[in-house]
Every structure is written in C-alpha cells, then in structure tokens.
N, CA, C and O atoms as a DFTB+ gen file, in Angstrom:
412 C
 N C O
     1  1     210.054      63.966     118.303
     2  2     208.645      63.728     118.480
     3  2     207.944      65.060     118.762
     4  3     208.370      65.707     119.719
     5  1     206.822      65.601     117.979
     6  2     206.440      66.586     118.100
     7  2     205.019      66.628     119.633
     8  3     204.051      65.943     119.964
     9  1     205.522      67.512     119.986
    10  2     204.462      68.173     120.997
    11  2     202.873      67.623     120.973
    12  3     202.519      68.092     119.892
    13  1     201.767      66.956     121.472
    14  2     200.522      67.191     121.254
    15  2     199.819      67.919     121.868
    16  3     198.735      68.415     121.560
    17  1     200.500      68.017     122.882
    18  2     199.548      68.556     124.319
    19  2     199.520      70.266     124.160
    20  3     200.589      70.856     124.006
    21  1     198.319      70.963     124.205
    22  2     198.539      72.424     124.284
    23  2     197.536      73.005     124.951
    24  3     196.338      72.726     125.006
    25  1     198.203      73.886     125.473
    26  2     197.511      74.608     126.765
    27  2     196.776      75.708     126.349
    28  3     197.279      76.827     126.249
    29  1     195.168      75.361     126.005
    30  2     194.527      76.222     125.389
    31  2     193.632      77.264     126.473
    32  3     193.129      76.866     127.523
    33  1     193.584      78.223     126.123
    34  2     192.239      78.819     127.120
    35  2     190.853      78.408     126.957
    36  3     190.628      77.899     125.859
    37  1     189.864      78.489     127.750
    38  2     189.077      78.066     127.869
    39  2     187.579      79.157     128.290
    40  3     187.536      79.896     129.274
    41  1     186.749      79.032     127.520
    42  2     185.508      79.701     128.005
    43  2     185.741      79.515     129.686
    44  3     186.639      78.836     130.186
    45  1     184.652      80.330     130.470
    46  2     184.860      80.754     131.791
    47  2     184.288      81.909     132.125
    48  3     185.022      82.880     132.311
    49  1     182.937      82.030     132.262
    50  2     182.158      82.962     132.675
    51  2     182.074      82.957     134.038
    52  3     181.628      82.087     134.785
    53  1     182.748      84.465     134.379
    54  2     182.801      84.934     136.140
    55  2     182.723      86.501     136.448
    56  3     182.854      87.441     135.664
    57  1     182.569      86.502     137.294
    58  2     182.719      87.830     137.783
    59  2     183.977      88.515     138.274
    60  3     184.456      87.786     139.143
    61  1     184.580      89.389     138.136
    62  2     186.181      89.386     138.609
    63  2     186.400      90.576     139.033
    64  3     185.870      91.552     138.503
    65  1     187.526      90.692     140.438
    66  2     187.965      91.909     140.706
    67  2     189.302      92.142     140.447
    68  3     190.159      91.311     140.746
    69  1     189.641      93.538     139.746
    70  2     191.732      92.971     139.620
    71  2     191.929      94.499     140.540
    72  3     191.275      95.539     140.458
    73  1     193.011      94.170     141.353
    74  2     193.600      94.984     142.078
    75  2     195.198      95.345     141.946
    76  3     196.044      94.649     142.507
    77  1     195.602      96.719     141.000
    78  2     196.469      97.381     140.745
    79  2     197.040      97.088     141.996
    80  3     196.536      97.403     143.074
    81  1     198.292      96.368     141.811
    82  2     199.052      96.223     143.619
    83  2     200.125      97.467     143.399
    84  3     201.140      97.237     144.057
    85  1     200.182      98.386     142.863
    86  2     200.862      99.989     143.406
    87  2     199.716     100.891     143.927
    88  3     199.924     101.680     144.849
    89  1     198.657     100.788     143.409
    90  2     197.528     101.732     143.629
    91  2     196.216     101.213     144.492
    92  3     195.387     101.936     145.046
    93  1     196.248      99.730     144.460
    94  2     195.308      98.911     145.449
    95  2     193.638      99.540     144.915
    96  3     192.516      99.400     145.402
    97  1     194.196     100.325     143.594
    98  2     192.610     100.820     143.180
    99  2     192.287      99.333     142.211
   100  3     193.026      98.661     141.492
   101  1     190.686      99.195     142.620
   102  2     190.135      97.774     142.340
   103  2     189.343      98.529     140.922
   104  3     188.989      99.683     140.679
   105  1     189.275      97.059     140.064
   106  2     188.078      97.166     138.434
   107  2     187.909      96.068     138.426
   108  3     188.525      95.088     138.845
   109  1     186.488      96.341     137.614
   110  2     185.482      95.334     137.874
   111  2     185.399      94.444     136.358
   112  3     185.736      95.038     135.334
   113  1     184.913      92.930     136.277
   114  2     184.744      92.830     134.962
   115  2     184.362      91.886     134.774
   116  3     183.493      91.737     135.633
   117  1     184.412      90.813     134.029
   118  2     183.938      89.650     133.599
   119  2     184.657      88.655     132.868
   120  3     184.941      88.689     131.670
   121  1     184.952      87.676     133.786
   122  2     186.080      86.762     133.027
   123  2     185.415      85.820     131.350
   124  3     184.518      84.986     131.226
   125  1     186.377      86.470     130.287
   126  2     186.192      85.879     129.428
   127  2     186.647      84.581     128.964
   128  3     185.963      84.083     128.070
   129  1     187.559      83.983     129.336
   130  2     188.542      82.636     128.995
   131  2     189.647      82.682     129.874
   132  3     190.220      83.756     130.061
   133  1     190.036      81.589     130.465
   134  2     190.899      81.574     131.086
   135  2     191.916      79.896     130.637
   136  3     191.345      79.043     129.958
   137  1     193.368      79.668     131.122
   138  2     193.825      79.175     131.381
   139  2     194.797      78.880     132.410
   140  3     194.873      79.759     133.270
   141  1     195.900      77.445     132.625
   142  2     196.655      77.998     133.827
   143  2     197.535      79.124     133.965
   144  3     197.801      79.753     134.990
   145  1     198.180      79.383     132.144
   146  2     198.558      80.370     132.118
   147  2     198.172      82.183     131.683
   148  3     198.817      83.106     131.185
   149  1     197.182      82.054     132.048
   150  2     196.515      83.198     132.012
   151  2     194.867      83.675     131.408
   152  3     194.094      82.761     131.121
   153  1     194.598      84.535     131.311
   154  2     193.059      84.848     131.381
   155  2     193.012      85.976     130.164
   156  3     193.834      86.373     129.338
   157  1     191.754      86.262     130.449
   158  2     191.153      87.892     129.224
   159  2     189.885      87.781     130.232
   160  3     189.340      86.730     130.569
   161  1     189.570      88.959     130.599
   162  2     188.460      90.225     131.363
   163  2     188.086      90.869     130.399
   164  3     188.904      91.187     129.535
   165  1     186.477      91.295     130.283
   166  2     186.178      92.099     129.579
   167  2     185.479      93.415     130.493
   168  3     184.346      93.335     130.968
   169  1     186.170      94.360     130.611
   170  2     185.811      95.993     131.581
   171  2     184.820      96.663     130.708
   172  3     184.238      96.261     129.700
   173  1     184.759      98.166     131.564
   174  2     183.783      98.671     130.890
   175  2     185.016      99.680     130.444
   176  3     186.023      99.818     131.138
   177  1     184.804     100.352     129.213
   178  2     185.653     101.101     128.383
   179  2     186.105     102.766     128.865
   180  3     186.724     103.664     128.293
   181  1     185.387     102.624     130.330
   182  2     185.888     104.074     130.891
   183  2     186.766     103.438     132.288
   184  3     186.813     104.097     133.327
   185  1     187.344     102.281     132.183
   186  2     188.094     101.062     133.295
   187  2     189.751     102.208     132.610
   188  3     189.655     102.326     131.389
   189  1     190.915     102.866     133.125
   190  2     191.500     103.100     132.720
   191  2     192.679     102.138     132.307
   192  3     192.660     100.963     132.673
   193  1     193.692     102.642     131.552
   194  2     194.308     101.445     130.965
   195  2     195.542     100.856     132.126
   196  3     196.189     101.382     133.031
   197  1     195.470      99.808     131.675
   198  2     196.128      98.646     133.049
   199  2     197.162      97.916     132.223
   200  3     197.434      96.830     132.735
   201  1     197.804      98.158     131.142
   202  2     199.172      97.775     130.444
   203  2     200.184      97.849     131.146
   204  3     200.376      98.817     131.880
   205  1     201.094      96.748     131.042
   206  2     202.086      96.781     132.139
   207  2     201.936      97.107     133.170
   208  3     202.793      97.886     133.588
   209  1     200.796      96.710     134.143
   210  2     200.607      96.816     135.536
   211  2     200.481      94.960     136.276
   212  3     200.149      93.908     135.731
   213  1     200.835      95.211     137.421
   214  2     201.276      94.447     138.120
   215  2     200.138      93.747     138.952
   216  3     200.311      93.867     140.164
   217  1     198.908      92.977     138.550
   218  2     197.998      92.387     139.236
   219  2     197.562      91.460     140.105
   220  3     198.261      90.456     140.242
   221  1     196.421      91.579     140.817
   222  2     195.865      90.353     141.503
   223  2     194.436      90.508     140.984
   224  3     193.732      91.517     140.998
   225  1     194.113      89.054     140.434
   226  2     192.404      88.794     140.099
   227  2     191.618      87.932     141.124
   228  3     191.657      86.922     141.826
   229  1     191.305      88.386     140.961
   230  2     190.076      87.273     141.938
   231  2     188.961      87.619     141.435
   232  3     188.405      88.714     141.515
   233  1     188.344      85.895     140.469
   234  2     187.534      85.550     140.252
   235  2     186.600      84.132     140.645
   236  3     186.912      82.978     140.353
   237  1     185.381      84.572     141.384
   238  2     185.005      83.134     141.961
   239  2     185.669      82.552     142.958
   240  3     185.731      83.115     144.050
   241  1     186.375      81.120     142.697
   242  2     187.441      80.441     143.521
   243  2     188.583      80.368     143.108
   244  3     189.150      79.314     143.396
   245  1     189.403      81.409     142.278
   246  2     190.549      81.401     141.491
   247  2     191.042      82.888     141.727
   248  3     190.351      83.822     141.320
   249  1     192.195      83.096     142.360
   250  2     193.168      84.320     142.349
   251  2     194.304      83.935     141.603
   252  3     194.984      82.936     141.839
   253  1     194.522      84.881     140.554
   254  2     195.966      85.067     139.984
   255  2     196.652      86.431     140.182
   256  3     196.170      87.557     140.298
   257  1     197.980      85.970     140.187
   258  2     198.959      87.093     140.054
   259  2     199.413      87.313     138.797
   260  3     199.887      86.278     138.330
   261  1     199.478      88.505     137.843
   262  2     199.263      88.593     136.374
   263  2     200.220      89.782     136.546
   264  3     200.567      90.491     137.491
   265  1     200.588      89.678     134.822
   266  2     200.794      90.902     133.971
   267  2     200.088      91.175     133.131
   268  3     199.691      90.244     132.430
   269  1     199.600      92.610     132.814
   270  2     198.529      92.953     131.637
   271  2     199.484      92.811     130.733
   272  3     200.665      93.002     131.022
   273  1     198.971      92.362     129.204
   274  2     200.435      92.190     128.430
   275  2     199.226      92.808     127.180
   276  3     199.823      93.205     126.179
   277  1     197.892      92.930     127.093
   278  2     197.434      93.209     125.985
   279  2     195.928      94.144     125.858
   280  3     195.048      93.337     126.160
   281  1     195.449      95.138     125.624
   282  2     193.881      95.502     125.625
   283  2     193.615      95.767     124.505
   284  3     194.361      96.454     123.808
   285  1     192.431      95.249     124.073
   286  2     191.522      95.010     122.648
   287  2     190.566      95.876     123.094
   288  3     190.253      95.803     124.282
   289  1     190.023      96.703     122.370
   290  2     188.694      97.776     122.116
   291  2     187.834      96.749     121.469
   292  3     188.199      96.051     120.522
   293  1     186.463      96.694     122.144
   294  2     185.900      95.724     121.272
   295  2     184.360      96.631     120.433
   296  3     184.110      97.819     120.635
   297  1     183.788      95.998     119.808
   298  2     182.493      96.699     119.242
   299  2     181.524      96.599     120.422
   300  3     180.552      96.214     119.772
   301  1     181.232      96.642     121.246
   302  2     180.557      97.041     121.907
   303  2     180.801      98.048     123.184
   304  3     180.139      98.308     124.189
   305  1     181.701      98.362     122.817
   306  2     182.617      99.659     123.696
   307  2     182.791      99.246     124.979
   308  3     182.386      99.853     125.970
   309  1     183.438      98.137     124.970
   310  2     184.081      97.504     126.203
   311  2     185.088      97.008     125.902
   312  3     185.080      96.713     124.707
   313  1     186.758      96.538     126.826
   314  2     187.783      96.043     126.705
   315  2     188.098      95.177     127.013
   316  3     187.747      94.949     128.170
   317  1     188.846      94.175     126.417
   318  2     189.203      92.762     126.679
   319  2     190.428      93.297     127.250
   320  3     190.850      94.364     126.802
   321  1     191.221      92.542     128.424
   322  2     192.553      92.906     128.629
   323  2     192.761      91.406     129.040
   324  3     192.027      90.714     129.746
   325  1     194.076      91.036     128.355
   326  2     194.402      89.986     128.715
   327  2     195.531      89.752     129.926
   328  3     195.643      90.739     130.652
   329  1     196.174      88.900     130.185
   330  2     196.973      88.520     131.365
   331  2     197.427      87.286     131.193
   332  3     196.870      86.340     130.636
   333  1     199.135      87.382     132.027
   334  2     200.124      86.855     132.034
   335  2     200.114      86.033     133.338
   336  3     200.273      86.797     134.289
   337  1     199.983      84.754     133.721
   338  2     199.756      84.292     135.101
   339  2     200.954      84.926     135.715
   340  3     201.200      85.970     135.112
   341  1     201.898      84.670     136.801
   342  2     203.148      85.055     137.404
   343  2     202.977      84.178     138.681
   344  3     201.886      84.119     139.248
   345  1     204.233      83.396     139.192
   346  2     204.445      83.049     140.546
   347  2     204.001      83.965     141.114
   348  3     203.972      85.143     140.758
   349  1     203.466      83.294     142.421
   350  2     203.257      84.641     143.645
   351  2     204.524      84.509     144.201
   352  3     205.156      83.462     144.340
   353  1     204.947      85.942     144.594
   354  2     206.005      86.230     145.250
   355  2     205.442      86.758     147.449
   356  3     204.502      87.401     147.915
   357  1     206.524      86.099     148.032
   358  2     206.087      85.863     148.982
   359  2     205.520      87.120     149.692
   360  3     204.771      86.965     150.656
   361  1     205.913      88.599     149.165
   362  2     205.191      89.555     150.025
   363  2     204.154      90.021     149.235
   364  3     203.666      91.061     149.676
   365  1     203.395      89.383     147.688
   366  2     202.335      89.152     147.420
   367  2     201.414      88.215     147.974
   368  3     200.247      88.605     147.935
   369  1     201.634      86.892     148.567
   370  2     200.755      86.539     149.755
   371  2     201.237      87.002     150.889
   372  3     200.623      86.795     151.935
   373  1     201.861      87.374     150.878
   374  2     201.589      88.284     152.719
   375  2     200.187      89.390     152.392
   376  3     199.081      89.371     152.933
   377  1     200.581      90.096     151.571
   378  2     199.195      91.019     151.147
   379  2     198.024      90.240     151.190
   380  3     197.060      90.582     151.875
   381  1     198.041      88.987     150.353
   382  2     196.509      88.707     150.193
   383  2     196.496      87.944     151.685
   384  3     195.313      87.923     152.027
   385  1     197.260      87.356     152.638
   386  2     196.799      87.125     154.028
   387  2     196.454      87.834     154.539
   388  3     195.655      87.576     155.440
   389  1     196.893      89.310     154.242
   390  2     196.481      90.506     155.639
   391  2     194.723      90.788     154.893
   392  3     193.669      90.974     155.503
   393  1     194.903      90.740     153.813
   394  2     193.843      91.341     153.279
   395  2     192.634      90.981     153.117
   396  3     191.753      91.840     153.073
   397  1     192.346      89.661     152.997
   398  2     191.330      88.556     152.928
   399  2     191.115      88.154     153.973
   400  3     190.329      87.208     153.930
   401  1     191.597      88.539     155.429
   402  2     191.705      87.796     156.179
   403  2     190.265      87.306     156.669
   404  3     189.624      87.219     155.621
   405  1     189.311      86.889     157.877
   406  2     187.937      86.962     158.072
   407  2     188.039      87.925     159.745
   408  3     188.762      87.582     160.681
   409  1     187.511      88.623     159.741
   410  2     187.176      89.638     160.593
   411  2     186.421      88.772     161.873
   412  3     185.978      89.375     162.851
C-alpha cells in the first residue's frame, strides 16, 4: 500500500534569530516555509555562510535545533538557507534554560 501522507513545508512568515552554537554569534532573517522537519530563512547576502553549522532558531513561538544542509543566492541578493530539524540534545536545553531564562 503506497504512502499518502507527506510532510510538506509550508508558507510561514516570521521573523527569526539563528544562533551558531560554537560561536553564539546571532543572524537575523525571515522565515520562509517551514515544516516539522525543517525550515528555509531568507538573510541578507552579507549574513556569512552557515553550511554545516550546528543551530538554534527561534522564530515567534517555535525554536528548532537544525543543520544548515543548503544556501540558494536568490535574485534579489539575499539567501535562502535551509535546515535540518535535529533532536535537542540535553546540554542544548541546558543552554537554552540558562539563556532564556527571565531576569
């Protein structure tokens, strides 16, 4: 019996921050489509490249833990980079507890 069900991405206009977890240096961008298993951001084209880096997004009411697996140059001289969801691993929420915490 063949498959029907497929896990498509989905339009999803947001605002988003992704944070390089070796470098904790943050970029800024705009969520283009998302699903459970992963997303596309569109940066601004001087955002340096984030291939094979190890992320956290937070967009809106949604944080993922990602792999960059792809960046598209687009015609309007901005980059799509897409992403790989990933389990959080437990001393990736220890980070986002210390870090988010409320003051």
């Amino acid at each position: 019996m063949e498959e029907r069900r497929k896990i498509n991405r989905i339009e999803f206009k947001a605002n988003s921050v992704i944070v390089d977890r070796d470098s904790l240096e943050k970029f800024y961008g705009q969520v283009k489509n998302i699903s459970p298993l992963g997303m596309a951001i569109t940066v601004k084209s001087d955002t340096p490249s984030l291939m094979g880096k190890d992320v956290i997004i937070v967009a809106e009411t949604l944080i993922m833990y990602a792999d960059v697996v792809r960046e598209d140059n687009e015609a309007d001289g901005t980059r799509t980079i897409a992403f790989n969801a990933k389990r959080f691993t437990e001393d990736v929420l220890q980070y986002l507890f210390e870090h988010i915490a409320i003051d």
